[in-house]
C-alpha positions in Angstrom: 0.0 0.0 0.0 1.2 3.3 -0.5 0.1 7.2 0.3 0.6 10.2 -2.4 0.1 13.3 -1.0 -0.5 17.0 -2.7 -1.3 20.1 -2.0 0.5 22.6 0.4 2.6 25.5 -1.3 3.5 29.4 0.1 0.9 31.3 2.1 1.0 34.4 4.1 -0.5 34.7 7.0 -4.0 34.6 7.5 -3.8 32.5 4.5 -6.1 29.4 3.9 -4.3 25.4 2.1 -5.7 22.5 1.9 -3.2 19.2 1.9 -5.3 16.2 0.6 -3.7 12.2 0.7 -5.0 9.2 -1.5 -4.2 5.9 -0.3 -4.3 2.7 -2.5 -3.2 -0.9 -2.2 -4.8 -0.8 1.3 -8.3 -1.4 3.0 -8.1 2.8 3.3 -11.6 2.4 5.5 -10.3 0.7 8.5 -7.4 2.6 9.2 -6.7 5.8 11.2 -5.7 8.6 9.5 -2.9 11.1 10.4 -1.7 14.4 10.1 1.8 14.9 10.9 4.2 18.1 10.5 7.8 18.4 11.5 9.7 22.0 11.7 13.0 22.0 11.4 14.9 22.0 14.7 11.7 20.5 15.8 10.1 17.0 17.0 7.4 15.9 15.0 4.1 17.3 15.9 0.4 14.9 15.6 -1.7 17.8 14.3 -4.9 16.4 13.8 -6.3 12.6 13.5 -9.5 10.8 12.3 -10.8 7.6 13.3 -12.5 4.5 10.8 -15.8 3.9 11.8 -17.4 7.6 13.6 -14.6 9.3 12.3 -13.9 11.0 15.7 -11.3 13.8 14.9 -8.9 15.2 17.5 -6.1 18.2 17.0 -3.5 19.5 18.4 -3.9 22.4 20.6 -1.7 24.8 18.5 -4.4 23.8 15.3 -7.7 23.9 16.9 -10.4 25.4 15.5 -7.9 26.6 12.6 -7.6 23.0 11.0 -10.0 20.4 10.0 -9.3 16.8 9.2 -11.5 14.9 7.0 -11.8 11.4 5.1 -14.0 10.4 2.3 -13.6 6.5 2.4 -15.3 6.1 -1.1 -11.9 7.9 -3.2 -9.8 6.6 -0.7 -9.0 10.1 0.6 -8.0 12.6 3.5 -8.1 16.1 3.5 -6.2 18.2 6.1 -7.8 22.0 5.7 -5.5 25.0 7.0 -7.1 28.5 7.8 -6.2 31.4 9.3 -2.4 30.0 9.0 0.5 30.9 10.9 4.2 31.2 10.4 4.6 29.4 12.6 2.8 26.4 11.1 5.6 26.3 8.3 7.0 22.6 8.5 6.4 19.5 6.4 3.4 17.8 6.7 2.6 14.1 6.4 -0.5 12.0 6.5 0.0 8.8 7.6 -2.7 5.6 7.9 -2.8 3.3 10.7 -4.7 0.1 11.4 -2.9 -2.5 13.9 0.6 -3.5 13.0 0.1 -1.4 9.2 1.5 1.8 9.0 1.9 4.1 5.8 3.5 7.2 5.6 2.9 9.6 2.8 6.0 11.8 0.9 6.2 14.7 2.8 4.4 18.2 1.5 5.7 21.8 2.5 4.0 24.1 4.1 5.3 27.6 4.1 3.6 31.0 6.0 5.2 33.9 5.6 4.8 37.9 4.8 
């Protein structure tokens, strides 16, 4: 199975992205989904998460209420959508799936806020 990711770019802030992840090889419907982001300098950060089933969502404190995670099981799909960014939500993102022992880990996408 494998994750291709897209999306992300430059953005100033106040600026709105959207990263979006499409899974294949993999039942994409039973697995966790994942939004990653690491800074440089910095440990990797869990932004935001989805479960299968209810798809319960959960973020990071720095990313409430400014990012929304979202799946659409059908086109084997996640979205992560970024508003009001900040610079200091520059880092490279990844979305990642987990189910059990199976973990997949998309390429990672830049995300870049500044004036």
């Amino acid at each position: 199975g494998r994750l291709v990711a897209s999306g992300g770019g430059s953005v100033q802030p106040g600026g709105s992205l959207r990263l979006t992840c499409i899974g294949s090889g993999f039942s994409f419907s039973l697995y966790r989904l994942n939004w990653y982001r690491q800074a440089p300098g910095k440990e990797r950060e869990l932004v935001a998460t989805i479960t299968a089933g209810m798809s319960t969502t959960d973020y990071a404190d720095s990313v409430k209420g400014r990012f929304t995670i979202s799946r659409v099981n059908e086109k084997n799909t996640m979205y992560l959508e970024m508003n009001n960014l900040k610079p200091e939500d520059t880092a490279e993102y990844y979305c990642n799936a987990f189910w059990g022992t199976w973990n997949y880990r998309g390429q990672g996408i830049q995300v870049t806020v500044s004036v």
